[in-house]
C-alpha positions as CSV (number, residue, x, y, z in Angstrom):
1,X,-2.2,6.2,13.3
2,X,-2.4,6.6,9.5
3,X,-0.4,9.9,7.8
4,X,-3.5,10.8,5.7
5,X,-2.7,10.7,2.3
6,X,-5.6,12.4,-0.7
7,X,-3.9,11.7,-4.0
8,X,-5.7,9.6,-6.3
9,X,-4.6,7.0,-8.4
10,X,-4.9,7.4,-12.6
11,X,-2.4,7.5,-15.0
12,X,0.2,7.5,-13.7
13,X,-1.0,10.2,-11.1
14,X,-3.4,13.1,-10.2
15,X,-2.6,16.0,-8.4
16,X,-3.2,16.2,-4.4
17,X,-7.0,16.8,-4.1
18,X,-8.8,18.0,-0.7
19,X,-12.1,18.4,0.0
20,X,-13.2,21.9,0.4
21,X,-14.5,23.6,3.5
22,X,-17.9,23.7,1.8
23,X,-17.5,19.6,0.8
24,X,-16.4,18.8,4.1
25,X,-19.1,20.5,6.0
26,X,-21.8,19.0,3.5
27,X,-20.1,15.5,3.9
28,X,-20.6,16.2,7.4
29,X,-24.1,16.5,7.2
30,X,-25.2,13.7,4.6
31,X,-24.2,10.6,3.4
32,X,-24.9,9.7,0.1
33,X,-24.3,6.3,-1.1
34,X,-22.4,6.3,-4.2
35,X,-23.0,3.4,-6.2
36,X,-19.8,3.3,-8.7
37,X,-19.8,0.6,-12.1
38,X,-17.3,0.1,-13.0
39,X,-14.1,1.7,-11.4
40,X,-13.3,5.1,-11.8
41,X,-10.6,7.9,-10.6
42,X,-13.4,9.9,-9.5
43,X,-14.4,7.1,-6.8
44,X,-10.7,6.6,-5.6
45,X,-10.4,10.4,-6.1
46,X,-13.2,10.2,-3.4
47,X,-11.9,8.0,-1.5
48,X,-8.4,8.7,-0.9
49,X,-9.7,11.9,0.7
50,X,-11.4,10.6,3.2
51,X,-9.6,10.0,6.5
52,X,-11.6,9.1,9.2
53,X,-11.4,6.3,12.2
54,X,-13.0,4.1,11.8
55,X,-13.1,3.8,8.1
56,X,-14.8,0.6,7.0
57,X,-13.9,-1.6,3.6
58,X,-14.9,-5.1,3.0
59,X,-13.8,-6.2,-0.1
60,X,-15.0,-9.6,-1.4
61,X,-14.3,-11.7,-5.0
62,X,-17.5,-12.2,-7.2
63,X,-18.6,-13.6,-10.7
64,X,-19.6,-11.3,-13.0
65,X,-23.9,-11.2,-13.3
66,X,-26.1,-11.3,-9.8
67,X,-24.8,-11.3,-6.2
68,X,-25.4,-14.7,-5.7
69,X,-26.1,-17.1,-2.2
70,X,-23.3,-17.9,-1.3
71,X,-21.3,-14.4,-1.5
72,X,-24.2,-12.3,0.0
73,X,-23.7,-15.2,2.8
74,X,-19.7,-14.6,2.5
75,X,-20.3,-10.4,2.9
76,X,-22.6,-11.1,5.9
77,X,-20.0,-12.9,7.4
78,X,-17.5,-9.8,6.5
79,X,-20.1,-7.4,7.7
80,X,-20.3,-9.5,11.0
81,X,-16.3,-9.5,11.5
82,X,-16.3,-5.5,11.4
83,X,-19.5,-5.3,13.7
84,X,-18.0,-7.6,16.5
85,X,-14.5,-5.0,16.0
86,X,-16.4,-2.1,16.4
87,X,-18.5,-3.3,19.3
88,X,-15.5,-4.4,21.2
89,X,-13.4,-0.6,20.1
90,X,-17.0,0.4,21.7
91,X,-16.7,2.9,18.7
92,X,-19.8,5.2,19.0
93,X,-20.7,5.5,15.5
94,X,-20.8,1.9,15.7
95,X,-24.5,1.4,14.8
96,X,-25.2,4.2,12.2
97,X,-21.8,2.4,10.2
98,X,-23.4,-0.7,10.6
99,X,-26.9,0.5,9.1
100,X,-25.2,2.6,5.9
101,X,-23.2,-1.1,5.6
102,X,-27.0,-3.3,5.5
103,X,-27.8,-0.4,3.0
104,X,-24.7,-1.2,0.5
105,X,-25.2,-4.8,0.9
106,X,-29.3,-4.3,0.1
107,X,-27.9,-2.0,-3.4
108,X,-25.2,-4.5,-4.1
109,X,-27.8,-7.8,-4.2
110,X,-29.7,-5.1,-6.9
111,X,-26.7,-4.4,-9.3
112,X,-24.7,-5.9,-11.7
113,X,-21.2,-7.2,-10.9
114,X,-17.9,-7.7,-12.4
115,X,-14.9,-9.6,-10.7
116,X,-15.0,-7.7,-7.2
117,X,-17.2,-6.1,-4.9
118,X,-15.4,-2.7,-2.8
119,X,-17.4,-1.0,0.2
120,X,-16.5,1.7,2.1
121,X,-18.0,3.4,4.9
122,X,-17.0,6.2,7.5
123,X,-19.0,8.6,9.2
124,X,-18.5,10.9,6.3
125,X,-18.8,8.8,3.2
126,X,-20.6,5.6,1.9
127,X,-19.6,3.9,-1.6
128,X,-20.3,0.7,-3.3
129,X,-17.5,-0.1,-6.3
130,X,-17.5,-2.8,-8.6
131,X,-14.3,-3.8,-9.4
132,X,-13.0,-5.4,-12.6
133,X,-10.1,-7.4,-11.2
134,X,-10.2,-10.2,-8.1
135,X,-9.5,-9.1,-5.1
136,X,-8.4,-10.9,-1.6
137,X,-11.7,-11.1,0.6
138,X,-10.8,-8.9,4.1
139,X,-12.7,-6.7,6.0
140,X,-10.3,-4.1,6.6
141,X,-11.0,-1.2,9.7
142,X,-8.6,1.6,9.5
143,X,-8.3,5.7,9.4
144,X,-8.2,5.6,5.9
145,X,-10.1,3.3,3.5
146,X,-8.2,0.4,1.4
147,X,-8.4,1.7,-2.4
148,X,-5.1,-0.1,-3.7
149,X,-7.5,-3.0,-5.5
150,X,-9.1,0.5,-6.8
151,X,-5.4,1.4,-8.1
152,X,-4.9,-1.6,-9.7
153,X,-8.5,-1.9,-11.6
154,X,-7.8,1.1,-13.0
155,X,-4.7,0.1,-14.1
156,X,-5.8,-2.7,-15.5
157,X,-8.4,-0.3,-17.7
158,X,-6.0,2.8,-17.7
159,X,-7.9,5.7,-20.1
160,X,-6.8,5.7,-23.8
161,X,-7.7,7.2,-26.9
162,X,-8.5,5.5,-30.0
163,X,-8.3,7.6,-33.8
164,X,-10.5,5.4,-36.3
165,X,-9.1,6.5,-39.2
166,X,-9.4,7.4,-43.4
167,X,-8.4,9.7,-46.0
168,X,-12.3,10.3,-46.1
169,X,-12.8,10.5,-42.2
170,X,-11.4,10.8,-38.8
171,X,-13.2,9.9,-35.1
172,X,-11.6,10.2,-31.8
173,X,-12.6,8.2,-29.0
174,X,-12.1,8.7,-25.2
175,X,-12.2,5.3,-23.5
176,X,-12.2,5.3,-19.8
177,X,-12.2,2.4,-17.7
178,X,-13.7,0.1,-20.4
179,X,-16.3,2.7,-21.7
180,X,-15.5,3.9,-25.4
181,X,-16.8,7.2,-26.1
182,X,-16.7,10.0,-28.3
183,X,-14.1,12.7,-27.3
184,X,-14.7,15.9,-25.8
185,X,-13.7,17.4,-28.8
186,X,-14.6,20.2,-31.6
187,X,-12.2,19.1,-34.2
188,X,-13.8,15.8,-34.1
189,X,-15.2,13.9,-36.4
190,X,-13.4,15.4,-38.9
191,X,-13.9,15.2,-42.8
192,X,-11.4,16.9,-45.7
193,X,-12.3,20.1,-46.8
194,X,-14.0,20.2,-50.1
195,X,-15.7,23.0,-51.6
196,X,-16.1,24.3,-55.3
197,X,-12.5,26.3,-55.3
198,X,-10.3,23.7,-53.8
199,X,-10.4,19.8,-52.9
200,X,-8.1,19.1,-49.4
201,X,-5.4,16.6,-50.5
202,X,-5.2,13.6,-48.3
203,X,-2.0,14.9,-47.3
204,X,-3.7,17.8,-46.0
205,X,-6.3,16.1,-44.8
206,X,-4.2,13.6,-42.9
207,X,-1.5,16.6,-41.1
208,X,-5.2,18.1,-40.0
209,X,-5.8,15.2,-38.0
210,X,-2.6,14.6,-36.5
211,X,-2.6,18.7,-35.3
212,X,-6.2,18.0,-33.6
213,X,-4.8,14.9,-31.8
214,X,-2.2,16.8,-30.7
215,X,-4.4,19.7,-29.4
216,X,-6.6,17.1,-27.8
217,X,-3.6,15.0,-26.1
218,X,-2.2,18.0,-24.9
219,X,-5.1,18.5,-22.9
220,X,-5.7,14.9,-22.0
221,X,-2.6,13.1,-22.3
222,X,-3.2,9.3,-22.6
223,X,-1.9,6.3,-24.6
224,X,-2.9,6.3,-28.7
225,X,-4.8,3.2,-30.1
226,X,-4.6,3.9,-34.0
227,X,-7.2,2.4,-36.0
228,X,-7.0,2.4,-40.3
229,X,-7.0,0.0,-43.3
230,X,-3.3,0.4,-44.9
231,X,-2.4,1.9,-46.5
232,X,-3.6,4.8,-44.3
233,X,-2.4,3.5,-41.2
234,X,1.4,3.1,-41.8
235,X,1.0,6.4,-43.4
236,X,-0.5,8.1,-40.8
237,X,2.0,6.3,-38.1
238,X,5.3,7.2,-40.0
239,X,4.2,10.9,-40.4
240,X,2.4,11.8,-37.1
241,X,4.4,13.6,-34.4
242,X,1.5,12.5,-31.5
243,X,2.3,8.9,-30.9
244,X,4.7,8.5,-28.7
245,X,2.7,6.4,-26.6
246,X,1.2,4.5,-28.9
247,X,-0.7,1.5,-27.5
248,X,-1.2,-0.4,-30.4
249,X,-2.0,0.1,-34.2
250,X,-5.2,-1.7,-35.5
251,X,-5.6,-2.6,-39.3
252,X,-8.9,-2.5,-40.4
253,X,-11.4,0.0,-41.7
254,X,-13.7,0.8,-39.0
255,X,-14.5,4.7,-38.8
256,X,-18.3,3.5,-39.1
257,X,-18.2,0.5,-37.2
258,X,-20.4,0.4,-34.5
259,X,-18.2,1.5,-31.0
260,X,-19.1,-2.2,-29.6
261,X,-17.1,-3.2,-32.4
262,X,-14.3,-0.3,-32.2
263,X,-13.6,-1.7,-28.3
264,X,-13.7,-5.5,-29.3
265,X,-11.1,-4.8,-31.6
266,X,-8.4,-2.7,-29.8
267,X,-8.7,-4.6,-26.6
268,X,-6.3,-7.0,-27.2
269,X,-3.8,-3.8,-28.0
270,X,-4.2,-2.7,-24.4
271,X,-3.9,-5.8,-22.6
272,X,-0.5,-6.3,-24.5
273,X,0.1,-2.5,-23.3
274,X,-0.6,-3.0,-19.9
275,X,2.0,-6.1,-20.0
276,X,4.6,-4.3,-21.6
277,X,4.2,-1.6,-18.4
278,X,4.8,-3.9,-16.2
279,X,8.2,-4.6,-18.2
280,X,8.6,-1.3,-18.5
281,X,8.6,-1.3,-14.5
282,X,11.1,-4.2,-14.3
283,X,13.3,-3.2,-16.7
284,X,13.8,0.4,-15.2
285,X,13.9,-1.2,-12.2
286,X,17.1,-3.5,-13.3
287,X,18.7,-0.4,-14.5
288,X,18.4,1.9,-11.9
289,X,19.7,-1.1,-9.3
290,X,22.7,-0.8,-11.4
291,X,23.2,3.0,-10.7
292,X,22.4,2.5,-7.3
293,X,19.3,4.4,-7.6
294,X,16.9,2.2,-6.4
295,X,16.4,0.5,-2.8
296,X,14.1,-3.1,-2.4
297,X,12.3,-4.4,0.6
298,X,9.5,-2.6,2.3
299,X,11.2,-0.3,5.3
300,X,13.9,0.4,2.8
301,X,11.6,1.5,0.3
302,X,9.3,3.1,3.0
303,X,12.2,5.4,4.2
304,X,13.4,5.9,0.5
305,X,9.6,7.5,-0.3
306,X,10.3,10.0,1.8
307,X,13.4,11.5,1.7
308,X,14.3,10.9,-1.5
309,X,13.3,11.5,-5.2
310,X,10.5,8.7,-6.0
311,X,10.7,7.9,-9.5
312,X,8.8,4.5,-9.9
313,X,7.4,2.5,-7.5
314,X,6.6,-1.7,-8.6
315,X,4.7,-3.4,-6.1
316,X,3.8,-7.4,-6.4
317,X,-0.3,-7.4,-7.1
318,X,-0.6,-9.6,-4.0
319,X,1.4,-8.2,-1.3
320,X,-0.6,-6.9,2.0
321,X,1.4,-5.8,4.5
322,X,0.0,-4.7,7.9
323,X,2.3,-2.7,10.3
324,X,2.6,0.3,13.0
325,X,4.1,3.3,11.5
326,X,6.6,5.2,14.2
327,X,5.5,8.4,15.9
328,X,8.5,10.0,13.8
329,X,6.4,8.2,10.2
330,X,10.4,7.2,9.4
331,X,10.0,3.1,10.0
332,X,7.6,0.8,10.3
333,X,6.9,-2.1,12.4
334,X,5.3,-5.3,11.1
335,X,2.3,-6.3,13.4
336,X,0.5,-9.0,14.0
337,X,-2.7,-7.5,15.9
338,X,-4.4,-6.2,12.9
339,X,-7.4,-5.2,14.8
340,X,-5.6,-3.1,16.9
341,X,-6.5,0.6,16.1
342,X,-2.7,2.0,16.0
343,X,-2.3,-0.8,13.5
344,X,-3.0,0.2,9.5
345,X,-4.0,-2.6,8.2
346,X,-1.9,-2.3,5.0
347,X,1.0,0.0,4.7
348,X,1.8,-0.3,1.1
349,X,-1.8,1.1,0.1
350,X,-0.2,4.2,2.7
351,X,3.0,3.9,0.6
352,X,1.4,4.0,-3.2
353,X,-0.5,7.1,-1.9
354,X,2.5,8.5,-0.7
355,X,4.9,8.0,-3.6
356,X,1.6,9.2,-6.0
357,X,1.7,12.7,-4.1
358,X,5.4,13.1,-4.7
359,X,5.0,12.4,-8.5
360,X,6.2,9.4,-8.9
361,X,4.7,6.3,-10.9
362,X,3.3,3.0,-9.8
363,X,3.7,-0.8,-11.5
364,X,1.8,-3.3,-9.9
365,X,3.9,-6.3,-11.1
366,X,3.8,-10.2,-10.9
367,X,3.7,-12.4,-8.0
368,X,8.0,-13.0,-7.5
369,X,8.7,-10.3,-9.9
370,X,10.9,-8.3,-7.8
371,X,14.7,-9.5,-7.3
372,X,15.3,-11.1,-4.1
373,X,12.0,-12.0,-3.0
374,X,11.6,-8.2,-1.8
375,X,8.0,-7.8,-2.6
376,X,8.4,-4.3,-3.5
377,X,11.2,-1.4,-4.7
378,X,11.3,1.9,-5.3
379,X,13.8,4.1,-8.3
380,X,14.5,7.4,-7.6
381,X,15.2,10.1,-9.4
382,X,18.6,12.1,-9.6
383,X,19.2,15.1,-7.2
């Protein structure tokens, strides 16, 4: 059976998080269907804390607009595949799981989707995701539900903060899984002081800003999208002390634009961010192989996770691995009877949970990324 693992997946991670005795015993008593566009931490937050057998998750590739024909036939036939499992398990919440699964699949022909369709049931919990990245179509049945196509969407859209920027104005902006807002913030917007004994100097004006950033970065750190016409924005970047992670610097004057406009244009920024994580991973991964702190290959790595120092794990986007875990959780055991209830499904969703809770980061890298055809490797950190 599955170690039960309740630490979501953000950047780069979030503390452990448990339902309460209260949440629990409400849980227990209703089940609310959660109907979640698109992705967020909260929903694999959620999620992850949910161990129950057996958990449901059929997971299913889409086009983005109406659930159409052919994939409403495609998540029948999903839906069917877990029925005839949990009929033969003789499992005897068999029929309510079934009914809360028609439900989802009645909401999901009503909404609008993306790249990817997630749902989860349990006796506990019912949730309908749609996901911004593809996903392999599987109907998976285990203790604990499959959120690592969660993990990946959201880092795909991992949160960031973009500072439109001028000498005459400053506006922060919180954007979270592709939804540009304005920040929870006082400071901002923010304008120069100018009153009838003294004018701010854009100097001033400017070191203001970067302070407020800082306040609101220390609170909710995140990667930095500047946005200013020069020559405000080499300015700003040369004398601010807040961007070390700065995602990208966008030249343009667009403190009024419209936020439509603000997201079009720092987009690309990210998706060059997101890449260069992913050679981040490698790189620290080639490094740490030469100081021998690093293992490859799944039992290897598995062991590594937990009795050593995780540091970083990189895991190949399309890797599934399904396997028995030993009564001692110190190996695991490929298997070939995925239906079988001893069997999780995939153990290197179990493994990113794990690694998560002891503080580590996770890459999800390229298809034949890792040296040695491994699949997946793990750096630790010094003793």
């Amino acid at each position: 059976m599955s170690v039960p693992m309740n630490v979501p997946m953000n950047v780069p991670s979030l503390p452990p998080n448990q339902p309460s005795a209260a949440q629990t015993k409400e849980l227990l008593l209703t089940s609310t269907i959660t109907a979640t566009h698109p992705v967020s931490a909260n929903a694999v937050l959620v999620l992850q804390s949910m161990t129950s057998y057996p958990s449901v998750s059929l997971l299913m590739p889409t086009r983005p607009g109406r659930l159409t024909p052919d994939q409403a036939a495609r998540l029948s036939t999903l839906r069917d595949s877990v029925a005839r499992r949990l009929r033969r398990e003789e499992a005897t919440s068999a029929d309510r799981l079934l009914a809360e699964l028609d439900t989802l699949i009645a909401t999901a022909g009503e909404m609008t989707l993306d790249q990817a369709l997630a749902l989860y049931v349990n006796e506990h919990h019912t949730q309908l995701v749609v996901l911004p990245v593809e996903v392999e179509e599987r109907a998976v049945v285990d203790p604990t539900f499959a959120t690592r196509d969660l993990v990946r969407a959201l880092h795909r859209t991992p949160r960031h903060v973009v500072l439109a920027l001028s000498t005459q104005e400053a506006r922060l902006f919180d954007s979270q899984h592709g939804v540009l807002r304005p920040a929870d913030s006082t400071k901002f917007p923010m304008k120069p002081r100018n009153d009838t004994r003294r004018n701010e100097s854009a100097e001033g004006f400017l070191n203001r800003v970067d302070q407020a950033l800082g306040a609101h970065l220390r609170l909710r750190p995140a990667p930095v999208v500047l946005v200013a016409a020069e020559p405000t924005l080499s300015r700003f970047a040369q004398s601010s002390t807040n961007l070390a992670r700065l995602a990208g610097k966008v030249a343009g004057h667009h403190v009024t634009s419209p936020l439509a406009e603000v997201a079009a244009v720092v987009a690309p920024h990210i998706e060059r961010y997101l890449a260069s994580r992913e050679q981040e991973a490698l790189t620290l991964l080639d490094q740490r192989l030469g100081q021998n702190r690093a293992v490859l290959g799944l039992e290897s790595v598995w062991l590594a996770s937990r009795w050593e120092r995780p540091e970083m794990l990189a895991v190949e986007d399309d890797f599934f691995f399904p396997a028995r875990i030993s009564p001692d959780g110190d190996s695991i055991q490929a298997a070939d009877d995925v239906e079988h209830p001893d069997v999780i499904d995939d153990v290197v969703d179990e493994l990113v949970e794990q690694v998560l809770a002891r503080g580590a980061w996770v890459a999800l890298v390229g298809p034949g990324t890792i040296p040695d055809n491994q699949r997946i490797a793990l750096t630790t950190r010094q003793r």
